[in-house]
FIKOLZA-1660 file (N, C-alpha, C; in steps of 0.1 Angstrom, whole numbers, plus 5000, padded with zeros to 4 digits):
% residues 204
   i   px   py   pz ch aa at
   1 4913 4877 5191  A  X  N
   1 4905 4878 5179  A  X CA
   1 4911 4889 5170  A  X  C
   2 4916 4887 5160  A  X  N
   2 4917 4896 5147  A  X CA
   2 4907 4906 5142  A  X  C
   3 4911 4915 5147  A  X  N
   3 4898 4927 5138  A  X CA
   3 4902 4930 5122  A  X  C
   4 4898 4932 5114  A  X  N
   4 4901 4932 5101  A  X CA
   4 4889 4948 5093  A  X  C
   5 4896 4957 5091  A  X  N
   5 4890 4967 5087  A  X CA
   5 4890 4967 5073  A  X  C
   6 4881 4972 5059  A  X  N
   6 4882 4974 5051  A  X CA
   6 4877 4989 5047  A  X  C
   7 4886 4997 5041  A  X  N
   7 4879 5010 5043  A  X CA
   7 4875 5015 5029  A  X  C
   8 4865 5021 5027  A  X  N
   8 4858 5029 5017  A  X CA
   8 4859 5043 5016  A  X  C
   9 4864 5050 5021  A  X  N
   9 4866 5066 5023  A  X CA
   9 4858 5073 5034  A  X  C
  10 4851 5066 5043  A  X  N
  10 4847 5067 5053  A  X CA
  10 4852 5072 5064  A  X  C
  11 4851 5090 5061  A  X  N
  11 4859 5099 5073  A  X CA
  11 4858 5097 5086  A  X  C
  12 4843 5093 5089  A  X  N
  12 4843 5083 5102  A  X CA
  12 4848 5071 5108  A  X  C
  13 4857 5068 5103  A  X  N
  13 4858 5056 5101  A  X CA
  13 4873 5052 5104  A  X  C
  14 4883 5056 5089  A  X  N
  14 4891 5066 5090  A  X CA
  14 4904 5063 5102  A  X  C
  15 4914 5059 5101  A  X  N
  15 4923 5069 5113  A  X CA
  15 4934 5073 5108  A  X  C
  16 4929 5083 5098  A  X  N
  16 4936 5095 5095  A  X CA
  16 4925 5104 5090  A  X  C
  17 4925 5117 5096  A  X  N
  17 4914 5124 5090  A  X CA
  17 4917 5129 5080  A  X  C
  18 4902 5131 5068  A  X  N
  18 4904 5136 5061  A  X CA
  18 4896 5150 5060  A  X  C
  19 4904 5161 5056  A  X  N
  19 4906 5178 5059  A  X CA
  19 4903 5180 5043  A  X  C
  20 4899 5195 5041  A  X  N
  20 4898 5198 5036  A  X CA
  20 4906 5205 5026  A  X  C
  21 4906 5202 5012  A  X  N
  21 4920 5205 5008  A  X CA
  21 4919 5222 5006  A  X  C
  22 4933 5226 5001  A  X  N
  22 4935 5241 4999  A  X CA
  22 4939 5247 4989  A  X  C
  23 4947 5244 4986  A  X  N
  23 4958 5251 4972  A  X CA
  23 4960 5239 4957  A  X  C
  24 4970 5230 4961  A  X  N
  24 4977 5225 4953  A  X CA
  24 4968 5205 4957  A  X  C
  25 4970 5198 4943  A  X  N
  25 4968 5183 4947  A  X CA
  25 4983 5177 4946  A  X  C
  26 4987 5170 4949  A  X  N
  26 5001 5164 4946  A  X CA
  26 5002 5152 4943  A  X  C
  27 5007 5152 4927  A  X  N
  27 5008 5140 4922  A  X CA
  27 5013 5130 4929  A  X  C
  28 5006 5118 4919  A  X  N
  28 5013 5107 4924  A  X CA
  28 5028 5104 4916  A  X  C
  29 5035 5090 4925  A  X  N
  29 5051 5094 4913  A  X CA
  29 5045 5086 4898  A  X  C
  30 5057 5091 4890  A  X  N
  30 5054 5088 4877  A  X CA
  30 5055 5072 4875  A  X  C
  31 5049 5066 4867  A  X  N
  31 5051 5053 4858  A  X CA
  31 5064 5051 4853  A  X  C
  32 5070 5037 4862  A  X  N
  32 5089 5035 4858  A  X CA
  32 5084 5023 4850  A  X  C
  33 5099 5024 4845  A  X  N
  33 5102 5013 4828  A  X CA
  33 5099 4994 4836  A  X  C
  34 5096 4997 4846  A  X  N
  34 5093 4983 4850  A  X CA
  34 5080 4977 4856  A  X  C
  35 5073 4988 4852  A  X  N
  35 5052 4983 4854  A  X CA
  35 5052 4974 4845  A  X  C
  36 5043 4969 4851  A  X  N
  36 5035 4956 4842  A  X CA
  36 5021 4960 4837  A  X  C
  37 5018 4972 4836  A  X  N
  37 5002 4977 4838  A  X CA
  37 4994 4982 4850  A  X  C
  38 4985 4987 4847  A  X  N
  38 4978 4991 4857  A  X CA
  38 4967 4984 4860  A  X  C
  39 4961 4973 4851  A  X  N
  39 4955 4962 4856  A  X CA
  39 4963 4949 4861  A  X  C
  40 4971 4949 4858  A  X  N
  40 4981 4939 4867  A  X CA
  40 4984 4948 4882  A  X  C
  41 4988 4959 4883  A  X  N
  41 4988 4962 4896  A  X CA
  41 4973 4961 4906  A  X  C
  42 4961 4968 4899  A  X  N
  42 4950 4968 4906  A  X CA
  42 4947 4954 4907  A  X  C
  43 4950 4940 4902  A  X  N
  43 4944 4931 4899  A  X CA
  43 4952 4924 4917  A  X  C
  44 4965 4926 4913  A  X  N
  44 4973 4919 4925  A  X CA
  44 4971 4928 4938  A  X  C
  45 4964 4942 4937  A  X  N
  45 4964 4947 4950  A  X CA
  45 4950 4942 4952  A  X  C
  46 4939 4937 4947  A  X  N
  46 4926 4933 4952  A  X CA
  46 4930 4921 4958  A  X  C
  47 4936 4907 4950  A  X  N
  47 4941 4897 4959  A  X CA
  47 4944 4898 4970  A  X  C
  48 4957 4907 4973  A  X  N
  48 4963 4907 4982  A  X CA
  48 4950 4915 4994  A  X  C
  49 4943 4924 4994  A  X  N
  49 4933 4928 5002  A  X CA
  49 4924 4915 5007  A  X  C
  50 4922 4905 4995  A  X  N
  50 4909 4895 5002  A  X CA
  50 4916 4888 5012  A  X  C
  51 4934 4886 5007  A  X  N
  51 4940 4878 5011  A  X CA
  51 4939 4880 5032  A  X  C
  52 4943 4894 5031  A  X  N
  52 4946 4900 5044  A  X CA
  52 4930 4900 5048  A  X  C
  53 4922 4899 5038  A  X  N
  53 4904 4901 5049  A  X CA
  53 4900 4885 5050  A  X  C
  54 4913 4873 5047  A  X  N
  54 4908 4863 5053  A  X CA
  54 4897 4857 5044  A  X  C
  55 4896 4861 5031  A  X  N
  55 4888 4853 5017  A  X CA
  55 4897 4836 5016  A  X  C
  56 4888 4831 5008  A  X  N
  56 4897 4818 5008  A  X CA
  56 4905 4822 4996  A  X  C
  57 4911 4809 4997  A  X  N
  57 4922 4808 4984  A  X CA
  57 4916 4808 4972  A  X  C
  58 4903 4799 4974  A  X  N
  58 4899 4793 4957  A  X CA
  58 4893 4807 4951  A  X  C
  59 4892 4817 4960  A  X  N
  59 4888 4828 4953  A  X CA
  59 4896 4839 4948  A  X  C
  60 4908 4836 4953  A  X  N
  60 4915 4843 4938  A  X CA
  60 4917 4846 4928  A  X  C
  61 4916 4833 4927  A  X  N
  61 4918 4834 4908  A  X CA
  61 4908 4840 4904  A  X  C
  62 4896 4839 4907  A  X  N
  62 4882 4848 4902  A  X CA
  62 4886 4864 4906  A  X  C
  63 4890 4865 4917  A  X  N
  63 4892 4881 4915  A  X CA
  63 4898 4890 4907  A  X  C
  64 4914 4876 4907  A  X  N
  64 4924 4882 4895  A  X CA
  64 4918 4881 4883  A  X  C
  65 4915 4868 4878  A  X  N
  65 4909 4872 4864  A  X CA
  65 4896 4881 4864  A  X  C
  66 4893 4884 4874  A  X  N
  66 4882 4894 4869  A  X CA
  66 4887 4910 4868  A  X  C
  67 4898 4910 4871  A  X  N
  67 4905 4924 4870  A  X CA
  67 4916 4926 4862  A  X  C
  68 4919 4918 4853  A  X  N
  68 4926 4913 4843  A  X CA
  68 4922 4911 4833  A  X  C
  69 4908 4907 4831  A  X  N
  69 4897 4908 4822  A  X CA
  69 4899 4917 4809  A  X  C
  70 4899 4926 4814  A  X  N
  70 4894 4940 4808  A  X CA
  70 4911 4946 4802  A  X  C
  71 4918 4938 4806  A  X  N
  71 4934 4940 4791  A  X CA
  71 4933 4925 4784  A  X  C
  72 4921 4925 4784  A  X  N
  72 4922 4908 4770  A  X CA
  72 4936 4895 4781  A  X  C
  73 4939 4898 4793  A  X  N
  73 4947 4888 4796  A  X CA
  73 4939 4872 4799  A  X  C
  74 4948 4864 4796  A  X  N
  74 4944 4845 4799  A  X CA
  74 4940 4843 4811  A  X  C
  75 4937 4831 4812  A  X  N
  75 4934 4826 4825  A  X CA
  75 4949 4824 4828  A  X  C
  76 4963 4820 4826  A  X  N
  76 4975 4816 4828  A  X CA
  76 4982 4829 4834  A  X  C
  77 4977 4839 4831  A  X  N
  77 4976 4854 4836  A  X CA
  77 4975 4851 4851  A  X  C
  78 4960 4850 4849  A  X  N
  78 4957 4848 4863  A  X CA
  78 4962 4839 4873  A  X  C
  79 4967 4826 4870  A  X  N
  79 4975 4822 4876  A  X CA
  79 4989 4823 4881  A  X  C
  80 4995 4830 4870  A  X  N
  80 5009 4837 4878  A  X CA
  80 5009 4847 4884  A  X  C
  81 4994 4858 4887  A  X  N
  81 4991 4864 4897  A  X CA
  81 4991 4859 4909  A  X  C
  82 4980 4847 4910  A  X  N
  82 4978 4843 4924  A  X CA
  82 4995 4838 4924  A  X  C
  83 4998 4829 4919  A  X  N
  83 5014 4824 4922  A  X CA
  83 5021 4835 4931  A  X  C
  84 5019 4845 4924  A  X  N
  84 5028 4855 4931  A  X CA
  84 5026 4861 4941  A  X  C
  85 5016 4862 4945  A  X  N
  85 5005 4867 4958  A  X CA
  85 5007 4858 4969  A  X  C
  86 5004 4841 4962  A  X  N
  86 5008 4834 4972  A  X CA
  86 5019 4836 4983  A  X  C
  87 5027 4835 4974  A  X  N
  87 5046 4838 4977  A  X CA
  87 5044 4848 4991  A  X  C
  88 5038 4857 4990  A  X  N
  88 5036 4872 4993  A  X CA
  88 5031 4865 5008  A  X  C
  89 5018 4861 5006  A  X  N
  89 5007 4851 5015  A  X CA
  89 5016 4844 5029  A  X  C
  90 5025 4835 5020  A  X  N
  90 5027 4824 5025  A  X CA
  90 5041 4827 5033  A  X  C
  91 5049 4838 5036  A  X  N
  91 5064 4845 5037  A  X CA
  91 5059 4846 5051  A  X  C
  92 5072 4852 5058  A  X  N
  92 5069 4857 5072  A  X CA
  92 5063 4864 5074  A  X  C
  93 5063 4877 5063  A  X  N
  93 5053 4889 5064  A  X CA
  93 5038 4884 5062  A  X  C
  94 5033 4871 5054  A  X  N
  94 5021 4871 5055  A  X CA
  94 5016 4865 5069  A  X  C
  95 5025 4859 5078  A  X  N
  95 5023 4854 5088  A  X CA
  95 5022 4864 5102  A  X  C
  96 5030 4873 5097  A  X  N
  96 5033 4886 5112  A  X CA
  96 5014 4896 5102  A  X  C
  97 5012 4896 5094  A  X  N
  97 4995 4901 5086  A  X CA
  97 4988 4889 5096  A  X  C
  98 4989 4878 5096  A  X  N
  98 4979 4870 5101  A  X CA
  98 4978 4870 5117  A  X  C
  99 4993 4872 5122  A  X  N
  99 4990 4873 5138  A  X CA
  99 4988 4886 5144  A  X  C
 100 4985 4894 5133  A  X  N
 100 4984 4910 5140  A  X CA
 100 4968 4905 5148  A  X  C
 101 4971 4918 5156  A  X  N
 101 4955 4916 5166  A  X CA
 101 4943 4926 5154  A  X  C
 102 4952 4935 5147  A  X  N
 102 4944 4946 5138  A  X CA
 102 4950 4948 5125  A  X  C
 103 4938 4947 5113  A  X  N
 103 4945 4948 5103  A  X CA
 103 4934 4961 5095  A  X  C
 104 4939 4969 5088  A  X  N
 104 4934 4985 5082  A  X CA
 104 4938 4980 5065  A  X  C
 105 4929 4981 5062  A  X  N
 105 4932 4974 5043  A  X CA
 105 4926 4984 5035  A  X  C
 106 4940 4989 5026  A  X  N
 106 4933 5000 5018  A  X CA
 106 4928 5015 5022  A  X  C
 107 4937 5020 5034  A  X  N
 107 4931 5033 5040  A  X CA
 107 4936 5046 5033  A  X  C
 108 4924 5053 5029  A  X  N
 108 4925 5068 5023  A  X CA
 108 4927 5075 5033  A  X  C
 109 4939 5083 5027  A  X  N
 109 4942 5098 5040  A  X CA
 109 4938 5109 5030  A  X  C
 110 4938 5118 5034  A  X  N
 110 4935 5132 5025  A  X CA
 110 4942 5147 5037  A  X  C
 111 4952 5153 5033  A  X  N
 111 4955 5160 5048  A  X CA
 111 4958 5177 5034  A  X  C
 112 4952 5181 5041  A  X  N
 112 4958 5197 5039  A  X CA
 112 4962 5206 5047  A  X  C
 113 4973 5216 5044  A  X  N
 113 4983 5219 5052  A  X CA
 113 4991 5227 5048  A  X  C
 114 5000 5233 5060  A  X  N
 114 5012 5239 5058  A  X CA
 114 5019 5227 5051  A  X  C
 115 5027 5234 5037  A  X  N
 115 5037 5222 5026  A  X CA
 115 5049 5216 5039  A  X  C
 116 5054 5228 5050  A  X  N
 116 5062 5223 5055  A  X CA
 116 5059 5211 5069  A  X  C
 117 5046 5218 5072  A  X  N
 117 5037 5207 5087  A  X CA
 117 5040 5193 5075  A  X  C
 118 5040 5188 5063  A  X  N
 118 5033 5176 5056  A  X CA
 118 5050 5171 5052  A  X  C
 119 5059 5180 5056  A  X  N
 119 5071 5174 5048  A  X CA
 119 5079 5176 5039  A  X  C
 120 5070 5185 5032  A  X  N
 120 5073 5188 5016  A  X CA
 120 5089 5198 5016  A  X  C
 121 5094 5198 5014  A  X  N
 121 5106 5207 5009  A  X CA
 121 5101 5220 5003  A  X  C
 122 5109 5231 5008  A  X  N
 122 5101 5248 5005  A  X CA
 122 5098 5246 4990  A  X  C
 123 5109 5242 4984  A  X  N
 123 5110 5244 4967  A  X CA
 123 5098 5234 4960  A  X  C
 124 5093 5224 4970  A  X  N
 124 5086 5212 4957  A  X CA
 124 5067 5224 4955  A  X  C
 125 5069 5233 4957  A  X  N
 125 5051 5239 4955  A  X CA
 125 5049 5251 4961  A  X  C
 126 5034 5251 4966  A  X  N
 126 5028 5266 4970  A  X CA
 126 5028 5261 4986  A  X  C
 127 5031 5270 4995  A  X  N
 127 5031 5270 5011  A  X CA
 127 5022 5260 5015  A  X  C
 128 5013 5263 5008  A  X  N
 128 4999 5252 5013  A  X CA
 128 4998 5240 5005  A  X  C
 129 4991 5228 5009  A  X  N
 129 4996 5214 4998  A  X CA
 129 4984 5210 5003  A  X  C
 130 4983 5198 4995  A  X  N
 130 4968 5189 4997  A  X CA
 130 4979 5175 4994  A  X  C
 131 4981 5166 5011  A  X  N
 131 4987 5155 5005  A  X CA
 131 4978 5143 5004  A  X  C
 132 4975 5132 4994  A  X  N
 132 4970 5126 4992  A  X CA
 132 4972 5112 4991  A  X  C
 133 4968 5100 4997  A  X  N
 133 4976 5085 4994  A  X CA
 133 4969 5072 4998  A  X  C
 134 4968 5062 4995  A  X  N
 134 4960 5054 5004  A  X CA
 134 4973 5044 5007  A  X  C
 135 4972 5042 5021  A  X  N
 135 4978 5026 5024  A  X CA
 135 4975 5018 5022  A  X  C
 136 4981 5006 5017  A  X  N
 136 4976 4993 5012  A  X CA
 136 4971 4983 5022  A  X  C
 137 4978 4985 5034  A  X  N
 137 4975 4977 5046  A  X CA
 137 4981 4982 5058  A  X  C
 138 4983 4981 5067  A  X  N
 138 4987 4990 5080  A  X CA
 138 4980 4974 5091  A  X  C
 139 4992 4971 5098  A  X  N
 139 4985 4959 5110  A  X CA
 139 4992 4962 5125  A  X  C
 140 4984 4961 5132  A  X  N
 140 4985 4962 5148  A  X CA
 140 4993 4950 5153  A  X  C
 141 5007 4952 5157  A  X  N
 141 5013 4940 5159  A  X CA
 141 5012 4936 5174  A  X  C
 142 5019 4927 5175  A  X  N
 142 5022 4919 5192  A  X CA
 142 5025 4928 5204  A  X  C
 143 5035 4937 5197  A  X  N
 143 5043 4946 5202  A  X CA
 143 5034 4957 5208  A  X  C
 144 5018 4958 5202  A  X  N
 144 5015 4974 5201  A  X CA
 144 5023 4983 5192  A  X  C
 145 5025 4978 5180  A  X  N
 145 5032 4993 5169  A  X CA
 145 5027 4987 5156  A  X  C
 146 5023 4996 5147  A  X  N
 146 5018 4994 5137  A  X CA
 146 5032 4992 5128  A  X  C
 147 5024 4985 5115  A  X  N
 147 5036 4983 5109  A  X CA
 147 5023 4985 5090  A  X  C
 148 5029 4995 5084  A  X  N
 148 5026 5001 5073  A  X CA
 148 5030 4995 5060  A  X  C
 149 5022 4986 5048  A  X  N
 149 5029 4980 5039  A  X CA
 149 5024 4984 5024  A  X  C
 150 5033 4988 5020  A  X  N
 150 5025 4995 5006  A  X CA
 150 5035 4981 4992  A  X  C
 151 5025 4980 4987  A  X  N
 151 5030 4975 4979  A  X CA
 151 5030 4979 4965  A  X  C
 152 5039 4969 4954  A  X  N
 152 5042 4971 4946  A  X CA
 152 5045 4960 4935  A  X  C
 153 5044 4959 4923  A  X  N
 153 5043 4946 4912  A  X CA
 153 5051 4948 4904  A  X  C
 154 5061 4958 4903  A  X  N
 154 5070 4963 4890  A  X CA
 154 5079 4946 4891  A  X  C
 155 5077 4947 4878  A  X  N
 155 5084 4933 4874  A  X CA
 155 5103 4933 4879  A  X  C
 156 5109 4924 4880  A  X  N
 156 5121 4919 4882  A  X CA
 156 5125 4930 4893  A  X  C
 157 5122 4935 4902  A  X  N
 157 5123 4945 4916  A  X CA
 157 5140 4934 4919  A  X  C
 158 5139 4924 4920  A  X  N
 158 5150 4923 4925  A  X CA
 158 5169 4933 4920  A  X  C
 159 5166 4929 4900  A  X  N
 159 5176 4935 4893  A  X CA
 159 5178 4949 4897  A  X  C
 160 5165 4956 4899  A  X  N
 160 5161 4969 4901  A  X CA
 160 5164 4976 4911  A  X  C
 161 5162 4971 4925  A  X  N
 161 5156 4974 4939  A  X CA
 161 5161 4991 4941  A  X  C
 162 5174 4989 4938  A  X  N
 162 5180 5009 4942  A  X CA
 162 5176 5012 4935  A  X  C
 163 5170 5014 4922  A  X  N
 163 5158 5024 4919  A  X CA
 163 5146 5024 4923  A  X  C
 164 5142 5014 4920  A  X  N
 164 5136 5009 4930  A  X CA
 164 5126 5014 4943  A  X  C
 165 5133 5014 4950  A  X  N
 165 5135 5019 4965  A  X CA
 165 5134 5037 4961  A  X  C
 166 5146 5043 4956  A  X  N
 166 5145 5057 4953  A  X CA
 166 5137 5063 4949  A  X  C
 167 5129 5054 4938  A  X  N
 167 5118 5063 4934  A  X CA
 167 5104 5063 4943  A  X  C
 168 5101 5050 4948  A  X  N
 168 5089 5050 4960  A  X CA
 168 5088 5053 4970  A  X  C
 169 5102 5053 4980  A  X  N
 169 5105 5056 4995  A  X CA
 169 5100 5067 4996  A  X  C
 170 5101 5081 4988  A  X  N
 170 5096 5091 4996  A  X CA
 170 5081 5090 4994  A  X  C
 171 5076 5081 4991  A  X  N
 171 5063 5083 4988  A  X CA
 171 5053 5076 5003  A  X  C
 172 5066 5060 5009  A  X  N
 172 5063 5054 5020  A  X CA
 172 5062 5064 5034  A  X  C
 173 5075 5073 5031  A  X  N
 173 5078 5084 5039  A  X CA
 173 5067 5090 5047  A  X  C
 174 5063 5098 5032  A  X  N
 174 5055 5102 5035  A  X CA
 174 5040 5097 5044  A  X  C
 175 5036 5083 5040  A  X  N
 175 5026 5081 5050  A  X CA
 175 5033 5077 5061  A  X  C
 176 5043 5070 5062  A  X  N
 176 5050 5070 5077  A  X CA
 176 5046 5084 5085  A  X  C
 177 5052 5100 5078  A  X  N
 177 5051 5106 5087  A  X CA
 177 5036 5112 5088  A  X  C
 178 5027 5111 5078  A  X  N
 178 5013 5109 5083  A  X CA
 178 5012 5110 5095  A  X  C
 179 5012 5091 5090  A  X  N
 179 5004 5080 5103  A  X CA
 179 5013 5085 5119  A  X  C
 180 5020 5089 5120  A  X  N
 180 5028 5096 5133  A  X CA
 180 5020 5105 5134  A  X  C
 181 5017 5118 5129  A  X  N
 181 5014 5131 5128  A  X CA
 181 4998 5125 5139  A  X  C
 182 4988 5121 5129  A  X  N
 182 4976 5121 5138  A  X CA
 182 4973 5105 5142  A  X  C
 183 4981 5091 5142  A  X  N
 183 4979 5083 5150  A  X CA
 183 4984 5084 5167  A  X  C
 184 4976 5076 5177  A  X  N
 184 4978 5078 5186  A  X CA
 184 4992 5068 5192  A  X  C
 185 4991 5059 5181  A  X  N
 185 4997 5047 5190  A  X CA
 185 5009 5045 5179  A  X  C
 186 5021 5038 5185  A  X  N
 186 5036 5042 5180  A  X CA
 186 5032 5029 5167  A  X  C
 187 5042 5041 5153  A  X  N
 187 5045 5031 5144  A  X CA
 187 5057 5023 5145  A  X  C
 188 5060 5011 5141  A  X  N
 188 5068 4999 5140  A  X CA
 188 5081 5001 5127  A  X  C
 189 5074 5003 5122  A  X  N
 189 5081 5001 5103  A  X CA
 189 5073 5009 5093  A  X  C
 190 5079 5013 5080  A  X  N
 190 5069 5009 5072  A  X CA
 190 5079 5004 5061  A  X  C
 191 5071 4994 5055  A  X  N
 191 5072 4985 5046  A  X CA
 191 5073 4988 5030  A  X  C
 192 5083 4990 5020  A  X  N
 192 5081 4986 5002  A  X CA
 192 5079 4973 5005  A  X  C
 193 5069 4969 4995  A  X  N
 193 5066 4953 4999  A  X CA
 193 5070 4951 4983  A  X  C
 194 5077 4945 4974  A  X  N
 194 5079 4943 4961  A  X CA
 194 5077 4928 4960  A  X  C
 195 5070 4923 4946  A  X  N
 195 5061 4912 4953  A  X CA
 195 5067 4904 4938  A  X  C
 196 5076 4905 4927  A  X  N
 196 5081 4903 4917  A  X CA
 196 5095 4904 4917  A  X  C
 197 5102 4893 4923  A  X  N
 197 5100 4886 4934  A  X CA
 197 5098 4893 4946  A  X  C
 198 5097 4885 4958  A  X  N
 198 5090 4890 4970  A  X CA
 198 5105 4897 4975  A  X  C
 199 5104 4909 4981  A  X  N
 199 5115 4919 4987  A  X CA
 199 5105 4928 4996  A  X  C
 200 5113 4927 5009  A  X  N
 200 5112 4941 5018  A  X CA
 200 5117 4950 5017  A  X  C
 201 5116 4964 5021  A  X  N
 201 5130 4966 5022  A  X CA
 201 5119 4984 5032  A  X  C
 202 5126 4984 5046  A  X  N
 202 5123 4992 5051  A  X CA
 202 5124 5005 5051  A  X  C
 203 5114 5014 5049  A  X  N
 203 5121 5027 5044  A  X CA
 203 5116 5039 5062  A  X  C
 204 5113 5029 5069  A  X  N
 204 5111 5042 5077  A  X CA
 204 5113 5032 5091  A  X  C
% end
């Protein structure tokens, strides 16, 4: 049986604790010349969540256009979201999501710290840091190793990908070395999931 977690910021809950922060927040990276918006992002990361909690199909499109709504987009909008999601769905990776024994959707970490305990390079801040991030999905594979997938909607990723890749990886990195730091059980991968068109590309 598939366990399927959905998280709400629920420190109990959680398997990454969240600490209390100290000094500094740390941005997230900036907005590159190949977003589509931030309701096209939030729109295709809610799909992709009902997708992995095992919603049906026909309710896509209601989620997407309901999160798409609110930039005046069409209903033809919404269909080249699900289109694209599908792709995502229907790939090997939505099949290694479907035979995990555990799947963690949308998990908030919050970790405060020594900047160097978290990663951070002496030069990027103040000694102490507050790192902040949610994963998009994290699944318990066959193997026993987790495997971490953050995704992403920037349009034509393929033309792009080495920027791509450069500008997000340290961001994958970073929860890779997270999820090491205080999970118990070994990670697998973690995953750029680029979903415009569909691209992996492993950064850890």
């Amino acid at each position: 049986m598939r366990h399927i977690e959905l998280f709400g910021g629920n420190p109990q809950e959680d398997p990454i604790p969240v600490l209390t922060p100290r000094e500094v927040r740390l941005p997230g990276p900036p907005l590159n010349a190949y977003g589509r918006g931030a309701a096209w992002g939030r729109a295709a990361h809610r799909v992709l969540a009902a997708a992995a909690q095992g919603l049906d199909y026909t309710l896509w499109e209601r989620l997407a256009g309901d999160a798409l709504a609110e930039e005046g987009a069409t209903p033809g909008d919404a269909l080249a979201l699900v289109a694209e999601i599908s792709a995502v769905w229907e790939s090997e990776l939505g099949a290694r999501i479907r035979r995990a024994t555990r799947v963690l959707v949308e998990v908030p970490f919050a970790i405060a710290g020594e900047a160097s305990a978290l990663g951070l390079a002496p030069d990027e801040g103040p000694a102490e840091a507050l790192l902040e991030g949610v994963i998009d999905l994290a699944c318990l594979e066959g193997d026993g190793r987790w495997t971490l997938l953050d995704y992403k909607t920037d349009a034509g990723a393929a033309a792009h990908l080495d920027a791509l890749v450069a500008h997000y990886g340290p961001q994958v990195r970073q929860y890779a070395l997270t999820w090491r730091q205080f999970q118990r059980e070994p990670l697998r991968e973690a995953l750029l999931v680029f979903t415009a068109p569909l691209r992996l590309v492993a950064v850890e």
